[in-house]
MDTraj code that builds the backbone (N, CA, C; nanometers):
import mdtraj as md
import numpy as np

residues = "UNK UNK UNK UNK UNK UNK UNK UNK UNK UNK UNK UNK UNK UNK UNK UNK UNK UNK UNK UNK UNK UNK UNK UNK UNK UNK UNK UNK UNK UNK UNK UNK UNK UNK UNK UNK UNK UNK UNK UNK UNK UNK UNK UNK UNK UNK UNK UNK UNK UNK UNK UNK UNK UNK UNK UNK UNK UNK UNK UNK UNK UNK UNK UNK UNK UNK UNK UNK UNK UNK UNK UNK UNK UNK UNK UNK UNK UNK UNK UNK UNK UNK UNK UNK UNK UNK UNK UNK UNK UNK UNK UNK UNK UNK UNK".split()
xyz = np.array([
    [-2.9824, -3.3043, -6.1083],
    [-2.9486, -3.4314, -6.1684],
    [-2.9315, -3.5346, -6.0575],
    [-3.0074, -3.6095, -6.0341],
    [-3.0261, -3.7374, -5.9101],
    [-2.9060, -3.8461, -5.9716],
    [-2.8292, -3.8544, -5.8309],
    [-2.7761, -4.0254, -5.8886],
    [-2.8290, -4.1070, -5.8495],
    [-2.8492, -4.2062, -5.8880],
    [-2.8600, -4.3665, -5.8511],
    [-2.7506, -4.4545, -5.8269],
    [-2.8170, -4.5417, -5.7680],
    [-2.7350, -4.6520, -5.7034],
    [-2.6726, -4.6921, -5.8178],
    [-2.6747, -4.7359, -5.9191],
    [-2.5983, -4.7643, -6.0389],
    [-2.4828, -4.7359, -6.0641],
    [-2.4963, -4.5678, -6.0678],
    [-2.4171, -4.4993, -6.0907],
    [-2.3034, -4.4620, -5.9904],
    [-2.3245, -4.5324, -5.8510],
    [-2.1983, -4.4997, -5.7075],
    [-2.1916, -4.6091, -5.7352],
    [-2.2324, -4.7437, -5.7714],
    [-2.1663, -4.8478, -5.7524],
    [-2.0577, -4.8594, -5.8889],
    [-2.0591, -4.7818, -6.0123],
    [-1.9957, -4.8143, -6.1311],
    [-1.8681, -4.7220, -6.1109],
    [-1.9126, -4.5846, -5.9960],
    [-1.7825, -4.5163, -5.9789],
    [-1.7161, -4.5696, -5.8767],
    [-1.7893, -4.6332, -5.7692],
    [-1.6528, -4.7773, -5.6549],
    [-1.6291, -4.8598, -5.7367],
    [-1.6599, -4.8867, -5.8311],
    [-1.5753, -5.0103, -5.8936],
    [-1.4988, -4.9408, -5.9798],
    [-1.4669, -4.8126, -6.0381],
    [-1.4102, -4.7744, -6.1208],
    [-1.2505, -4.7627, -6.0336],
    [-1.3272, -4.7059, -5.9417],
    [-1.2365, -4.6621, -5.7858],
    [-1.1755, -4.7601, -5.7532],
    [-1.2231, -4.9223, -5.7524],
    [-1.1359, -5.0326, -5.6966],
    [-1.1890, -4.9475, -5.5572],
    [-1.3396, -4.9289, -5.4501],
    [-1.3961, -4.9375, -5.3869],
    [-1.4855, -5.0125, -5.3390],
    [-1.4441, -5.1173, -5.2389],
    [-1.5731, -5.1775, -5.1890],
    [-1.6592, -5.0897, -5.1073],
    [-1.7985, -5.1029, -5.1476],
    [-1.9076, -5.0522, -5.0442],
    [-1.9803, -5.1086, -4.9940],
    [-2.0475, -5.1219, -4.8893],
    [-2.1609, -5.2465, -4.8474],
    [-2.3082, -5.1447, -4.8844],
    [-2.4254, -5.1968, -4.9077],
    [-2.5359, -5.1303, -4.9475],
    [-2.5650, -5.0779, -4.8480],
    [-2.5162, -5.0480, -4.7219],
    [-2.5936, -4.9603, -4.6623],
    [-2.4919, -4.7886, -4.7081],
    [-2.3770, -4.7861, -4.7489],
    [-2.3270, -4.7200, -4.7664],
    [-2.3437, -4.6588, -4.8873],
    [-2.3686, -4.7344, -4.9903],
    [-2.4360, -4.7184, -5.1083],
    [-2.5240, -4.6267, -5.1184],
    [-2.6664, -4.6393, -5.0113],
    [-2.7819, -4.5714, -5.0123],
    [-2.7420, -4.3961, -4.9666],
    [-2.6317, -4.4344, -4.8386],
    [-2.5993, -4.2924, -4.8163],
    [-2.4525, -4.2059, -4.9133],
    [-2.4243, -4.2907, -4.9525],
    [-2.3633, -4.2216, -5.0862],
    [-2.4308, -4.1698, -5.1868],
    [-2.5597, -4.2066, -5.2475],
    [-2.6310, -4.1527, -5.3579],
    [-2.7084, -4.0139, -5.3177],
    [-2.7544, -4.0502, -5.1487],
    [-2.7987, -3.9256, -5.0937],
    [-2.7320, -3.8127, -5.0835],
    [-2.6208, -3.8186, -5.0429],
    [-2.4894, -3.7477, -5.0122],
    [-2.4496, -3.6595, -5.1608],
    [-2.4358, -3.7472, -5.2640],
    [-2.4021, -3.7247, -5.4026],
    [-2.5109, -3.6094, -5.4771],
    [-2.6246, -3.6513, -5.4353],
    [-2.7291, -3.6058, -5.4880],
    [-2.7235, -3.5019, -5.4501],
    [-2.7116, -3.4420, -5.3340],
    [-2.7012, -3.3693, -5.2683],
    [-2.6116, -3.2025, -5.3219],
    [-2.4806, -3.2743, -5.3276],
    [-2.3859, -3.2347, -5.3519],
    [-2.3833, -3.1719, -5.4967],
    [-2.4186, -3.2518, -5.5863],
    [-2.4989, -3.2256, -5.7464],
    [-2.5591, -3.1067, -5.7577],
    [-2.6687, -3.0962, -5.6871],
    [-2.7723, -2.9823, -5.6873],
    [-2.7498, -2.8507, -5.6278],
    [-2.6396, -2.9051, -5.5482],
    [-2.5696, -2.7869, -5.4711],
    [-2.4799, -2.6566, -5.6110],
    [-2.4133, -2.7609, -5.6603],
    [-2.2992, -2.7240, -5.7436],
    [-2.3967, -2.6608, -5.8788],
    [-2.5214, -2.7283, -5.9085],
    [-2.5924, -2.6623, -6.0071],
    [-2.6609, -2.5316, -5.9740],
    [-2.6836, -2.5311, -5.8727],
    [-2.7905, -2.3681, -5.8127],
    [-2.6355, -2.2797, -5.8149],
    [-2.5055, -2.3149, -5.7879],
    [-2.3626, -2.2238, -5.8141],
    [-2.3574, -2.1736, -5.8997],
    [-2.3929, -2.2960, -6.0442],
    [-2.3971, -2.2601, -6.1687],
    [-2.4848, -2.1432, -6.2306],
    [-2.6125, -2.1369, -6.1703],
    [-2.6611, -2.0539, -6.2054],
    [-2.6585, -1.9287, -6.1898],
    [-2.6056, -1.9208, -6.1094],
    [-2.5500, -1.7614, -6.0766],
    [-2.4676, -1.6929, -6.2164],
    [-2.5127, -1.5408, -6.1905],
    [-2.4768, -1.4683, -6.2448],
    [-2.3098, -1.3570, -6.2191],
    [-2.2157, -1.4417, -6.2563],
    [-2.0642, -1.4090, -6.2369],
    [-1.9953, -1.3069, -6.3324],
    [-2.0968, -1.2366, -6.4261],
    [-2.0365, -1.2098, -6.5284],
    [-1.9617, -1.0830, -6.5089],
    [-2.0056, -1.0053, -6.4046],
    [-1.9309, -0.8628, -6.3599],
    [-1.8088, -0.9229, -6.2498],
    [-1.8131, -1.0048, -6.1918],
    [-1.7591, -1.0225, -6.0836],
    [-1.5755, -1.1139, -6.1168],
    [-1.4814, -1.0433, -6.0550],
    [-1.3090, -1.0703, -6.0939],
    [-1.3400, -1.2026, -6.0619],
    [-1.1927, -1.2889, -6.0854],
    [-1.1854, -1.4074, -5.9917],
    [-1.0969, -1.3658, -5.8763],
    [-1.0856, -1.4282, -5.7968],
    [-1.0055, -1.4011, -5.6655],
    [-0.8502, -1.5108, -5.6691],
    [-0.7681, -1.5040, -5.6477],
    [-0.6347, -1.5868, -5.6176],
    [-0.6369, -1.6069, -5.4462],
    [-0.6829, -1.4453, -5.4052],
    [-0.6950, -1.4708, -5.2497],
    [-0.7993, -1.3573, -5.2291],
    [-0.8569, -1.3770, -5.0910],
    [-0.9293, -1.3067, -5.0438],
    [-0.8427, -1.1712, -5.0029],
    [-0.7043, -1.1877, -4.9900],
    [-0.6121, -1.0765, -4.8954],
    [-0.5768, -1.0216, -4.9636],
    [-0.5655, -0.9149, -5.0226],
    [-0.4867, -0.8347, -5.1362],
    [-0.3622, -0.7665, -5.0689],
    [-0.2765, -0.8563, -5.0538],
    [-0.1446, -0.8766, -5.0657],
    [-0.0682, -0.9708, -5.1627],
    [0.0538, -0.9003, -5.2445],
    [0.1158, -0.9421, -5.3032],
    [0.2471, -1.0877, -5.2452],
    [0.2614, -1.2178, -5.2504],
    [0.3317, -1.2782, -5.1689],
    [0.4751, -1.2341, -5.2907],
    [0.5958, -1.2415, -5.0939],
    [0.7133, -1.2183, -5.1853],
    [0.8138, -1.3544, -5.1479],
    [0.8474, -1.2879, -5.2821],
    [0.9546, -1.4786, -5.2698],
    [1.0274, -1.4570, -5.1888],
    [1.0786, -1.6291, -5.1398],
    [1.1658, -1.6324, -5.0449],
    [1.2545, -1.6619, -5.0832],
    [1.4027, -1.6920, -5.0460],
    [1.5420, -1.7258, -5.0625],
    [1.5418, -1.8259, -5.0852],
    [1.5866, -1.9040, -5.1841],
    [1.6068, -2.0590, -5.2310],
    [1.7318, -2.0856, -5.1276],
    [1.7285, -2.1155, -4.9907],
    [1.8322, -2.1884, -4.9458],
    [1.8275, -2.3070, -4.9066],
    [1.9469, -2.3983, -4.9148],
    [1.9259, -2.5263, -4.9039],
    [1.9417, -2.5571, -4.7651],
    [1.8968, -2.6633, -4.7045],
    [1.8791, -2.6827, -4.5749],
    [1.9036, -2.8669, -4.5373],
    [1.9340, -2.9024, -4.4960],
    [1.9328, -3.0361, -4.4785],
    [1.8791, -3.1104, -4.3628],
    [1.8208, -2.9699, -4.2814],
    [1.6899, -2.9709, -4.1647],
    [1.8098, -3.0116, -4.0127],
    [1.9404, -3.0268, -4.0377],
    [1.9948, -3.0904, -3.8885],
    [1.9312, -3.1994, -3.8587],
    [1.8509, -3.2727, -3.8667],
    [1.7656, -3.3772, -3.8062],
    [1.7952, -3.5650, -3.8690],
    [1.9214, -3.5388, -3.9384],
    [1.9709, -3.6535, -4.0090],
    [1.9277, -3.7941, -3.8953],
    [2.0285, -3.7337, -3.7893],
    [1.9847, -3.8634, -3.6391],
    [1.8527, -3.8865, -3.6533],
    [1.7419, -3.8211, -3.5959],
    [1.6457, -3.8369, -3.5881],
    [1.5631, -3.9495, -3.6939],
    [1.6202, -3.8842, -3.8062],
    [1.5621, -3.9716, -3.9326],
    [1.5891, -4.0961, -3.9495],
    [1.7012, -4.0638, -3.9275],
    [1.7600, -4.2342, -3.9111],
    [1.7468, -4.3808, -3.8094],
    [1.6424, -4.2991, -3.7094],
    [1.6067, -4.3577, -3.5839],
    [1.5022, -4.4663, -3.6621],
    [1.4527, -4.3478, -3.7257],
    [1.2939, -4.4460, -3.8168],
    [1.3351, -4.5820, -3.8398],
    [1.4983, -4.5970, -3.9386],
    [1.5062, -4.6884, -4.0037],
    [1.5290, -4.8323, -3.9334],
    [1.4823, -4.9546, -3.9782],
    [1.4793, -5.0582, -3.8739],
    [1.6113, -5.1135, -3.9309],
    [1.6299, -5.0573, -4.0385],
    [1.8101, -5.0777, -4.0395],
    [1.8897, -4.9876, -4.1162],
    [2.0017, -5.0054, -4.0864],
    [2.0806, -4.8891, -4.1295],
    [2.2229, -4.9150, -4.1534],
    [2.2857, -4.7967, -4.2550],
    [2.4367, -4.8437, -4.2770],
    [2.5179, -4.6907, -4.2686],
    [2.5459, -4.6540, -4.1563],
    [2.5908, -4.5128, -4.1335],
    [2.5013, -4.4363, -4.1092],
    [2.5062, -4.3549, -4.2306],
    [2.4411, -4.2414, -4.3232],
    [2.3106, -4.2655, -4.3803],
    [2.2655, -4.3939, -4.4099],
    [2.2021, -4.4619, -4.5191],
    [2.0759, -4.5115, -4.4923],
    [1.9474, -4.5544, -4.5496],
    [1.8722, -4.6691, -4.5203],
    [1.9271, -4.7812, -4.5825],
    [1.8822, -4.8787, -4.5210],
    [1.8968, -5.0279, -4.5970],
    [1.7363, -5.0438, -4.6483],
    [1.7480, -5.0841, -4.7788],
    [1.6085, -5.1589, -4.8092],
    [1.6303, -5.2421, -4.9071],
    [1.5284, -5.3039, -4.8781],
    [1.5217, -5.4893, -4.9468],
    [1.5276, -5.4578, -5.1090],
    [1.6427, -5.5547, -5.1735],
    [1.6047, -5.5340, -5.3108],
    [1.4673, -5.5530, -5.3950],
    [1.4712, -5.4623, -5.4545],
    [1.3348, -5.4354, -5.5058],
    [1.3416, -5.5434, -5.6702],
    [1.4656, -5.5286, -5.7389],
    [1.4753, -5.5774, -5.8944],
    [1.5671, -5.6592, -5.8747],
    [1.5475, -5.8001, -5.9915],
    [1.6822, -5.8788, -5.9664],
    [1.7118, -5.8984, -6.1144],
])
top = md.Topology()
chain = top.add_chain()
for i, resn in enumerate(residues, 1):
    res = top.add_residue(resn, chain, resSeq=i)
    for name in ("N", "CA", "C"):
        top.add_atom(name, md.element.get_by_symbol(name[0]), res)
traj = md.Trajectory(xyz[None], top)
């Protein structure tokens, strides 16, 4: 199934994507590409074959729900270009 230019320019605009036409041309190639790829997948014959979760057949075991607060409070707070203790400051958002 070939795309056309039509059709990458109706999905960047769907996207709220600007493209310039030279990007255009290598997007449809790219796409096209990609299309035909995913259809020759399709055709394959899967019908004996499991699905996989992982390649490793190991079971993962849960870990301990403990809470952590990482020690790194300072650090974090370095980010902020302002601050009140403990806290960020940020600009009211609603009035």
């Amino acid at each position: 199934m070939p795309i056309d230019k039509n059709q990458v320019k109706k999905v960047a605009k769907l996207s709220r994507i600007s493209l310039d036409d030279d990007k255009i041309e290598s997007l449809t190639k790219d796409l096209t590409l990609i299309i035909n790829f995913v259809e020759q997948l399709n055709k394959l014959n899967t019908n004996e074959i499991n699905p996989l979760t992982s390649v490793v057949h190991k079971t993962l075991e849960p870990r301990n729900d403990v809470i952590n607060d990482g020690k790194i409070k300072n650090e974090i707070l370095k980010n902020s270009p302002s601050k009140n203790e403990d806290f960020f400051i940020v600009p009211k958002v609603i009035e």
